[in-house]
C-alpha positions in Angstrom: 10.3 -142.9 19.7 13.1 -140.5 18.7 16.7 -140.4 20.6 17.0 -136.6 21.9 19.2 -134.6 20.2 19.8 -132.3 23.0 21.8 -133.0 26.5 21.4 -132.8 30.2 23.6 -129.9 31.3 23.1 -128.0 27.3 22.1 -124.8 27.4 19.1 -124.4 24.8 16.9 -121.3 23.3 13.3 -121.7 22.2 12.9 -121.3 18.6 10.2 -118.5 19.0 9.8 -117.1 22.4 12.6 -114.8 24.2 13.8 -117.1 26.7 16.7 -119.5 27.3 17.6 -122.2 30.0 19.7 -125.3 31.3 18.0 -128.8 30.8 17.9 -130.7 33.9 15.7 -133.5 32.2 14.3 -135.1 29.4 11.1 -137.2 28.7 11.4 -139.5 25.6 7.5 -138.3 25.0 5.1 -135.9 26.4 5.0 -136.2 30.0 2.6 -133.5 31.4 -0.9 -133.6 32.0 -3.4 -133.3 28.8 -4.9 -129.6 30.6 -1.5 -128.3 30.3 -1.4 -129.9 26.3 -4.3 -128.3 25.3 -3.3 -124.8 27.0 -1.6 -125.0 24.3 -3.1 -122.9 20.9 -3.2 -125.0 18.4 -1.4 -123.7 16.1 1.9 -123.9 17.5 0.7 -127.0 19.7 3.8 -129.5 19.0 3.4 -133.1 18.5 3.6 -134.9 21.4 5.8 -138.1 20.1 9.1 -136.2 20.4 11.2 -135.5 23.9 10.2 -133.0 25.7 13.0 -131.3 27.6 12.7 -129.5 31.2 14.7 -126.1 31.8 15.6 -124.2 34.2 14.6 -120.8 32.5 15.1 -117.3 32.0 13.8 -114.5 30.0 14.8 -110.6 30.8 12.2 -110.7 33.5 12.1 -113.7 35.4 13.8 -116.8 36.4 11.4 -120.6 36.1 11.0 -124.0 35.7 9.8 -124.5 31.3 8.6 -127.6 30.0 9.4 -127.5 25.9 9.3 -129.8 22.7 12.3 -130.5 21.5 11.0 -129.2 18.1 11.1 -125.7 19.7 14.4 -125.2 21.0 17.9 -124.5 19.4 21.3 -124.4 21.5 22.0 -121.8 22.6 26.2 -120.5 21.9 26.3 -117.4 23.9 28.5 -118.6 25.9 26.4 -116.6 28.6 26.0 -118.1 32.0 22.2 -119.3 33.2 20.9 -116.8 36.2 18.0 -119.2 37.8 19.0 -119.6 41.4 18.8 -123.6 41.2 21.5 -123.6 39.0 23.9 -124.2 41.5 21.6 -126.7 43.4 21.9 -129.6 40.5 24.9 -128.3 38.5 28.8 -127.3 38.6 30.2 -124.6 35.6 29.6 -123.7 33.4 32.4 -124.9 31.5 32.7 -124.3 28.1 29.2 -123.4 27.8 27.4 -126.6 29.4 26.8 -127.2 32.8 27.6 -131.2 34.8 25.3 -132.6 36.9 26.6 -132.1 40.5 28.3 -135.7 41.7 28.5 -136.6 37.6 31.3 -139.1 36.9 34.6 -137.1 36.0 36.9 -137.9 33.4 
C-alpha cells in the first residue's frame, strides 16, 4: 500500500477532465463498489491499489461529491476558492490555498 501524496483540506485538479475540488477523505485503496469500478472504460480504468481521494467538486456547471485515483489528480495552485455549498459545513479558509477541517487542532 502506498502513503498518499495528497492531503485532507488540498485542493486538487483531475489530470484529464475539467473539474477541480477539496478532499475531505482518503481511502488507502479502492473503496467503492466493483459496479461503480467497472463503469469505468477500461482504458483509463486506474489501478485500484493506490488511495483514492474523495472531493468535494466543481466543474463550470455543477457542484458534487467525486471519487478519484490518486493517479488522476494534480494540485491545484489557483489560488481560487472551492464554490460547493458543503464547503463551509467541514471546512474553515481557505487560507493560503488549503482549507482545515472545522475543530482541527490549531497551531
Amino acid at each position: 500500500m502506498q502513503t498518499a501524496r495528497f492531503y485532507i483540506g488540498q485542493v486538487v485538479r483531475h489530470r484529464m477532465y475539467p473539474f477541480r475540488g477539496v478532499i475531505f477523505d482518503v481511502d488507502p485503496e479502492f473503496g467503492n463498489t466493483e459496479e461503480w469500478y467497472q463503469a469505468i472504460p477500461e482504458d483509463v480504468r486506474p489501478r485500484k491499489e493506490q488511495p483514492f481521494y474523495h472531493l468535494l467538486a466543481e466543474n463550470a456547471e455543477s457542484e458534487y461529491v467525486a471519487y478519484v485515483s490518486e493517479q488522476n489528480l494534480v494540485p491545484d495552485d489557483s489560488r481560487e476558492p472551492i464554490r460547493h455549498p458543503q464547503v463551509g459545513e467541514l471546512f474553515d479558509g481557505p487560507v493560503d490555498g488549503a482549507y482545515r477541517l472545522k475543530g482541527a487542532h490549531r497551531n
